[in-house]
C-alpha positions as CSV (number, residue, x, y, z in Angstrom):
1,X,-37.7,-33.5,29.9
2,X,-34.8,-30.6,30.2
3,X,-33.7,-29.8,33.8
4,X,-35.4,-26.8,34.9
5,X,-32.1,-24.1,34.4
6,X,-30.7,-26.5,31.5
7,X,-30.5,-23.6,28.8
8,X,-28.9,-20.8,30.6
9,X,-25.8,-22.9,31.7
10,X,-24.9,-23.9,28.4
11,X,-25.0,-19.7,27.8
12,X,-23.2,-19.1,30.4
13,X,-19.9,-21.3,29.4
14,X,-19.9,-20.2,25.6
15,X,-20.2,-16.3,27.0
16,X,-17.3,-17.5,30.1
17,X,-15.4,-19.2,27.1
18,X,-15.9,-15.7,24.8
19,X,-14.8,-13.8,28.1
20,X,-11.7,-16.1,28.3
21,X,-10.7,-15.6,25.2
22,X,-10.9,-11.9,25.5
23,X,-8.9,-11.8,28.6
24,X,-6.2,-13.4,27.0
25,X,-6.0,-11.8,23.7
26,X,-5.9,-8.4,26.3
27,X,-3.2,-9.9,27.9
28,X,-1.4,-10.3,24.8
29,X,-1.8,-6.9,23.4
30,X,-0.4,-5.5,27.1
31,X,2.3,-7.6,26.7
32,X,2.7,-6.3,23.5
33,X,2.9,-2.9,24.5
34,X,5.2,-3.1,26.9
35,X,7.6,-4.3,25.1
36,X,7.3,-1.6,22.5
37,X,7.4,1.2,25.9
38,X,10.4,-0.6,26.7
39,X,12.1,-0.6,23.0
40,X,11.3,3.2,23.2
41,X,12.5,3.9,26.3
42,X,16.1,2.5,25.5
43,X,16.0,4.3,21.9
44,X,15.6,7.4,23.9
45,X,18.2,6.9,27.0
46,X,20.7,5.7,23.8
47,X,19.8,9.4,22.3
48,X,19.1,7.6,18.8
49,X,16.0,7.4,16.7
50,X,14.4,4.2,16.4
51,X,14.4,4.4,12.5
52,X,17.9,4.5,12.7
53,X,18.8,1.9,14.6
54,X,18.6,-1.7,12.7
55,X,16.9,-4.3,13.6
56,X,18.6,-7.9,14.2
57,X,17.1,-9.6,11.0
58,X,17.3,-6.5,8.8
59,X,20.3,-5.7,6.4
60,X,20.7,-1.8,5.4
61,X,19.9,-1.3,1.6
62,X,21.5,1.6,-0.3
63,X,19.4,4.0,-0.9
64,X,18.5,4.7,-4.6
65,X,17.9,8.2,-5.7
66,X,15.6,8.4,-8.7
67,X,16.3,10.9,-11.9
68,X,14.7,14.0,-11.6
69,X,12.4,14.9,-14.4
70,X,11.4,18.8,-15.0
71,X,8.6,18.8,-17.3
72,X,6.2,21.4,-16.1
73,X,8.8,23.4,-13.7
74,X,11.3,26.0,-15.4
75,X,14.5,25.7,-13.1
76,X,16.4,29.0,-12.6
77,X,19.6,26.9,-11.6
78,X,21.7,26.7,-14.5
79,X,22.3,22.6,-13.6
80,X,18.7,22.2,-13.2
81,X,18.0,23.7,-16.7
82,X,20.6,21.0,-18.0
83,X,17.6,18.3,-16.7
84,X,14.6,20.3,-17.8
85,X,12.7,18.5,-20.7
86,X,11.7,19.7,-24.0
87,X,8.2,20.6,-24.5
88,X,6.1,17.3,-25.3
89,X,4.6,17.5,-29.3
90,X,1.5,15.9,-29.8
91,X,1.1,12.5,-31.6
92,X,-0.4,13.0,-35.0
93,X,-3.6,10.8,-34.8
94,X,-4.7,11.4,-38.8
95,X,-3.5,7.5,-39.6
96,X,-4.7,5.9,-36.6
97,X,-8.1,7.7,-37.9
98,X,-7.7,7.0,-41.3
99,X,-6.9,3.1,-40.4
100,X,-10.1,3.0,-37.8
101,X,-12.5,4.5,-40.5
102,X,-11.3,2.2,-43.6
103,X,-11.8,-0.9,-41.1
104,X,-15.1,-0.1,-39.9
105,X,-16.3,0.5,-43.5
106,X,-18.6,-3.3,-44.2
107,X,-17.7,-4.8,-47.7
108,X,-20.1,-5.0,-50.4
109,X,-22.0,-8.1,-50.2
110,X,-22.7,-9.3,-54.0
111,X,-25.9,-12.1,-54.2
112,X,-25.1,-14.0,-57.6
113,X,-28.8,-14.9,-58.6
């Protein structure tokens, strides 16, 4: 037979063990930020943003500016009109058609009696 009380002991560990667990992952994320307040605090009292400042495992990358494209703007600067595109002309799609149809066409099947 069980000891009268057996049950609600065994609950109470696994919910003091869930509890414990908890607590320390709280712990953790207090830890956490105080170390970002602190980070903060010194990227303000140095009077630089904290994007610009590197980190210690991070090299600086040159930036890479990407070719601008006008296709649906009309630039009134005389060097952006130099970039503007010409108008796209649409594919002709009369072959592609024409190939699509003559394949989907079944060939004559001839029974020789």
């Amino acid at each position: 037979m069980a000891a009268p009380g057996g049950g609600m002991e065994g609950a109470a560990e696994a919910e003091g063990f869930v509890l414990g667990r908890l607590e320390e992952e709280a712990l953790k994320r207090r830890e956490r930020l105080k170390a970002l307040r602190q980070r903060t605090l010194q990227n303000k009292e140095s009077g630089e943003p904290e994007s610009k400042i590197p980190r210690e495992n991070e090299e600086e990358e040159p930036v890479k500016h990407r070719e601008i494209k006008l296709r649906n703007y009309d630039p009134e600067d005389e060097e952006l009109k130099k970039r503007k595109l010409p108008p796209a002309k649409p594919a002709s799609v009369e072959d592609t058609v024409k190939e699509q149809l003559e394949a989907a066409k079944p060939e004559p099947i001839i029974d020789e009696v």
